[in-house]
C-alpha positions in Angstrom: 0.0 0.0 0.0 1.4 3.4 -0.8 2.2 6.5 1.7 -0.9 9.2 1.4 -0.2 12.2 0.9 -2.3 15.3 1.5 -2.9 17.5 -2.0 -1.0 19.7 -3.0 -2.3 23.5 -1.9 -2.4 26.1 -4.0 -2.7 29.8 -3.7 -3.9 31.2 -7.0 -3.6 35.2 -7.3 -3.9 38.3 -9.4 -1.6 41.1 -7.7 -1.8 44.6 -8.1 -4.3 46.8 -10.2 -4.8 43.8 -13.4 -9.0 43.4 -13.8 -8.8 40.5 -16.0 -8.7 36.7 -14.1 -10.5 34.7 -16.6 -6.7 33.5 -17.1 -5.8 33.0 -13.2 -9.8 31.2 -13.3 -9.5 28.6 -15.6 -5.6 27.4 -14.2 -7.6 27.5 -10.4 -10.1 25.2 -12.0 -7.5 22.4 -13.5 -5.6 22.2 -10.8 -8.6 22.1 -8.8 -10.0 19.2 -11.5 -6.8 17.4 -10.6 -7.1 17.4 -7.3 -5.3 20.2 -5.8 -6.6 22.4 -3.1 -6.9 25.7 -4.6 -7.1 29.2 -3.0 -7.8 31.7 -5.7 -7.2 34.9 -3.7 -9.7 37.4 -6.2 -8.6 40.7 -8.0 -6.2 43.5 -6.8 -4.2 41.8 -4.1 -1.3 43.3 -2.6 2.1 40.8 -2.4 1.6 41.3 1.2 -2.4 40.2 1.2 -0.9 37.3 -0.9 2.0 36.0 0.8 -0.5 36.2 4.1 -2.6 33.7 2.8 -0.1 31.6 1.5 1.1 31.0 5.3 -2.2 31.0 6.4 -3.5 28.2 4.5 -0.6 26.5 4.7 0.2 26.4 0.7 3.1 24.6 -0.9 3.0 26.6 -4.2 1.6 30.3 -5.0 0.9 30.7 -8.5 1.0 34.7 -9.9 -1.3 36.1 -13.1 -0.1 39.7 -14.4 -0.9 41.2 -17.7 -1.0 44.4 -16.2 2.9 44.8 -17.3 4.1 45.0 -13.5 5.9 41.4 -13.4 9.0 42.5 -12.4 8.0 44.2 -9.4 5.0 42.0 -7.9 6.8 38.9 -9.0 9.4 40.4 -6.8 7.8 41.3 -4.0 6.4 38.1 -3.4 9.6 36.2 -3.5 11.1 39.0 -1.0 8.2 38.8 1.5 8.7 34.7 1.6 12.2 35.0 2.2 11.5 37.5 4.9 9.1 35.2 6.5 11.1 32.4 6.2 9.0 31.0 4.0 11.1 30.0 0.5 9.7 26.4 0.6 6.3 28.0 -1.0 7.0 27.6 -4.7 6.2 30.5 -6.4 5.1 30.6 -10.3 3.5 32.9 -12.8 2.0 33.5 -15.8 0.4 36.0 -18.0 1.8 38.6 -20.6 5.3 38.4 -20.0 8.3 39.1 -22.2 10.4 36.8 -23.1 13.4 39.0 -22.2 12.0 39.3 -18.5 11.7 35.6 -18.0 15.3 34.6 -17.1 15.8 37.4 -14.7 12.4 36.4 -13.2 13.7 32.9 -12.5 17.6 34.9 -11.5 15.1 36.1 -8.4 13.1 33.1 -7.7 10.2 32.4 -9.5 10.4 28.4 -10.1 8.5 28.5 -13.8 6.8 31.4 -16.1 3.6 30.4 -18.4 3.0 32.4 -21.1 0.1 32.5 -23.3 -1.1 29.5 -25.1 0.4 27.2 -22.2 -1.9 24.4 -21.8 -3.5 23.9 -18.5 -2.1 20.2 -18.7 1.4 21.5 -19.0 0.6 23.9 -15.8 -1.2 20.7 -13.9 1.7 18.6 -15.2 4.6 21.0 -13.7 3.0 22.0 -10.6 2.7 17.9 -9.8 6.5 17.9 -10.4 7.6 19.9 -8.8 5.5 21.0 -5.6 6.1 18.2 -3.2 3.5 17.1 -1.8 3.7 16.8 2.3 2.9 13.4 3.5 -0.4 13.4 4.9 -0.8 13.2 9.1 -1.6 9.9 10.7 -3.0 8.9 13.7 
C-alpha cells in the first residue's frame, strides 16, 4: 500500500491593479479538477495580502497572473516577503503577458517557472505535480 499524501495547496492570485482573471480562473479550476486544493485569492491583491494567505492556508506553491505589465515588481515582491518570513519552501510561479526577455531574470530572483500564453492547462497541472512536493499526509 502506498504513503498518502495530502494534496497539494495552492494559492492562485492576481496582484496589483490587473482586472482581467479569466486567465488565473480557468488554471484555479484544472488544478482544482486534478485534485489540488486551490485558494484563488480574487482581484487587486497586494504581495503582502498574498503572501499572508499563503502562510495562512498552509500552501506549498503560490501561482501569480499579471498582464498588467508589472511582473518585475510584484513577482518580486512576493519572492522577497517569503524570504523574509522564512518561507522560501512556498513555490512561487506565474504566468500572463510576459516578455520573453523578462523571464530569465524572473527565474535569477526566484520564481520556479513562467507560463506564457497558449500554455496548456495540462502542462501547468503537469509542472505543478512535479515539482510542488507534496507533504505526507498526518496519521494517527
Amino acid at each position: 500500500m502506498g504513503v498518502a499524501t495530502d494534496p497539494i495547496r495552492v494559492v492562485v492570485a492576481k496582484p496589483g491593479l490587473d482586472g482581467h482573471d479569466r486567465g488565473a480562473k480557468v488554471i484555479a479550476r484544472a488544478l482544482r479538477d486534478a485534485g489540488m486544493e486551490v485558494i484563488y485569492t480574487g482581484l487587486h491583491q497586494t504581495p503582502e495580502q498574498i503572501v499572508d494567505t499563503a502562510l495562512q492556508e498552509d500552501a506549498d506553491a503560490i501561482g501569480l497572473s499579471i498582464l498588467s505589465g508589472a511582473h518585475n515588481t510584484l513577482f518580486a515582491a512576493v519572492i522577497d516577503l517569503l524570504k523574509e518570513r522564512d518561507a522560501e519552501d512556498i513555490l512561487v510561479f506565474g504566468g500572463g503577458i510576459i516578455p520573453e526577455e523578462d523571464i530569465a531574470p524572473l527565474k535569477e530572483k526566484g520564481v520556479a517557472e513562467i507560463f506564457t500564453p497558449g500554455a496548456t492547462t495540462a502542462s501547468i497541472v503537469e509542472w505543478v505535480r512535479e515539482h510542488v512536493a507534496q507533504p505526507a499526509a498526518s496519521g494517527g
